[in-house]
C-alpha positions as CSV (number, residue, x, y, z in Angstrom):
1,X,-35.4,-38.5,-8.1
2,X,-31.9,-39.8,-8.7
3,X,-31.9,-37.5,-12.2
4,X,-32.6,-34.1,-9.9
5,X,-30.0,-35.2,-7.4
6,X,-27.4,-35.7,-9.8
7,X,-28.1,-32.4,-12.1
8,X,-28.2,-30.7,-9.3
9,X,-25.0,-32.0,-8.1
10,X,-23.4,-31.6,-11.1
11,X,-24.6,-28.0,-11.5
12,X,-22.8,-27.0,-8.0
13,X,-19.9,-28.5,-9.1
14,X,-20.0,-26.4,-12.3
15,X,-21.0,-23.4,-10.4
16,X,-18.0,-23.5,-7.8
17,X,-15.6,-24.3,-10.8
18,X,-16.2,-21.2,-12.5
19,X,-16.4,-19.3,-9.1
20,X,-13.2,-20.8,-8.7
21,X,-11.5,-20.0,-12.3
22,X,-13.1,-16.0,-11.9
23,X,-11.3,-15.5,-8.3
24,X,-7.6,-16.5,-10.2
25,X,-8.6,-14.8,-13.4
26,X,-8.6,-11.5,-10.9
27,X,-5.2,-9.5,-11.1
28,X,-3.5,-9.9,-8.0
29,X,-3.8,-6.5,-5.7
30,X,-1.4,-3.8,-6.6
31,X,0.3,-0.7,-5.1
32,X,0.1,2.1,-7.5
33,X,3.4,4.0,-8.5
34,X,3.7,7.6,-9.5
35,X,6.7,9.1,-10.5
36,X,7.1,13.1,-10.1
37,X,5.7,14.0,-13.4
38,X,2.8,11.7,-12.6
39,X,3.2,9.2,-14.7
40,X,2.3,5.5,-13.1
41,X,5.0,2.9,-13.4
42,X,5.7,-0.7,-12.8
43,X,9.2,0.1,-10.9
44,X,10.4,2.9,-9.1
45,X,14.1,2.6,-8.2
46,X,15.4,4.4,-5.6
47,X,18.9,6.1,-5.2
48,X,19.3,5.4,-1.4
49,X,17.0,3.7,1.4
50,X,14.6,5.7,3.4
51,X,15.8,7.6,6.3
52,X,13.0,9.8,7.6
53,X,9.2,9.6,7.8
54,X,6.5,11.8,8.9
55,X,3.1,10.7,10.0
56,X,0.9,13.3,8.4
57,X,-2.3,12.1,9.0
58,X,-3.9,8.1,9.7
59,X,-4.0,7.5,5.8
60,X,-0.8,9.6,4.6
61,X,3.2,9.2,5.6
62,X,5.8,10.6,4.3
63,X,9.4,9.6,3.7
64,X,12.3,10.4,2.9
65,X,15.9,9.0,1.1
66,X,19.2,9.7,1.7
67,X,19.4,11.7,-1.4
68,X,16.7,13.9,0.0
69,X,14.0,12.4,-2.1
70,X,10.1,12.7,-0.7
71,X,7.5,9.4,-1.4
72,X,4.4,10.3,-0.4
73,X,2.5,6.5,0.7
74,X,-1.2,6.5,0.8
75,X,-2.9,3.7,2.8
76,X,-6.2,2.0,1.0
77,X,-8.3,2.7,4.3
78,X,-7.6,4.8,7.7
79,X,-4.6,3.3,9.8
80,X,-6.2,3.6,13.4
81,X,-2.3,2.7,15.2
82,X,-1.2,6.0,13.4
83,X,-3.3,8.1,15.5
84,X,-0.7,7.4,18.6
85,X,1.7,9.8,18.6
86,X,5.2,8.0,18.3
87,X,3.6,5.0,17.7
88,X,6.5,2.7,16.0
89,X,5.9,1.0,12.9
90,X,7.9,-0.4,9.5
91,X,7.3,-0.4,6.1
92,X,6.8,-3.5,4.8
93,X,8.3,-5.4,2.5
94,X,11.8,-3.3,2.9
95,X,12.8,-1.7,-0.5
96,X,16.0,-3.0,-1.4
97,X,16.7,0.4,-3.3
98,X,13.8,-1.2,-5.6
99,X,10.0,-0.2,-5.8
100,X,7.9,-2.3,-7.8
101,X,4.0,-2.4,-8.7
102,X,3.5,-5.9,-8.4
103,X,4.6,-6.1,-4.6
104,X,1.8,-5.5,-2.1
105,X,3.0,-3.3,0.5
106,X,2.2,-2.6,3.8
107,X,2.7,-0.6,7.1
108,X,3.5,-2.8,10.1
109,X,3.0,-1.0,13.7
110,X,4.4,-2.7,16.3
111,X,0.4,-3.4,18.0
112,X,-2.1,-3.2,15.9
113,X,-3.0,-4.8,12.2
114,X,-0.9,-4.2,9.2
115,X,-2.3,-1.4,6.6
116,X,-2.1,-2.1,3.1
117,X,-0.2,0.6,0.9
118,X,-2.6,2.0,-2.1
119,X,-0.2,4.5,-3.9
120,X,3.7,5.4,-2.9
121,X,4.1,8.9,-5.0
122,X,7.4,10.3,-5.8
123,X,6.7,14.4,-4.7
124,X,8.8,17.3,-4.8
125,X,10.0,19.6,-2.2
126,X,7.6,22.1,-3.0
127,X,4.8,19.7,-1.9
128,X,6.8,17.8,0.4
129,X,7.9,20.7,2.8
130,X,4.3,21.5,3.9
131,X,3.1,18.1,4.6
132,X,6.4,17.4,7.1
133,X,5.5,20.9,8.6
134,X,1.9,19.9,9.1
135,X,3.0,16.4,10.7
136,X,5.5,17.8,13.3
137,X,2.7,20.7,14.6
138,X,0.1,17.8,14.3
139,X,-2.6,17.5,17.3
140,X,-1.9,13.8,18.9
């Protein structure tokens, strides 16, 4: 009895040590980068800070830079606090003029859980135009 006591014991201990070493083997969560040609990247720096942003929809913002660059930042999951029109938020951590692939990202509203950041895309005006247009003439 002792014997099937301890190998099981010992077998739950082995179990939730490997358990254990899988869960840090896992690479740590990421926010994809794209630059305009659509190549992804590890850093993405930027030539000013972000001035402007457009809700377009609960899973899609767009900002903008001083230098009139567009990022287009896509949520991993619906962002229910975006559905409030004027609804305050930040992006999370700020940039420091600095993207970078290994940072998770989020969007913090004021009320509300933060949304985690799947994909910041640098977009051209061609694309870019549209989406702000569709943001300001949005139904709230």
């Amino acid at each position: 009895m002792k014997m099937r006591i301890t190998s099981t014991l010992v077998a739950s201990i082995i179990a939730v040590t490997l358990a254990a070493a899988a869960a840090q083997a896992e690479p740590e969560a990421r926010t994809q980068l794209v630059t305009l040609d659509g190549k992804s990247v590890d850093i993405i720096q930027l030539r000013h800070d972000f001035n402007s942003v457009w809700v377009i929809d609960n899973r899609n913002i767009l900002y903008r830079d001083d230098s009139r660059d567009y990022y287009l930042v896509t949520l991993k999951e619906t962002c229910q606090p975006l559905d409030i029109r004027d609804r305050r938020f930040s992006f999370y951590p700020e940039s420091n003029w600095r993207l970078k692939a290994s940072t998770r990202y989020e969007i913090r509203p004021l009320a509300g859980r933060p949304c985690e950041v799947a994909k910041i895309e640098v977009i051209n005006d061609d694309r870019a135009d549209p989406m702000r247009k569709a943001a300001l003439w949005r139904m709230w």
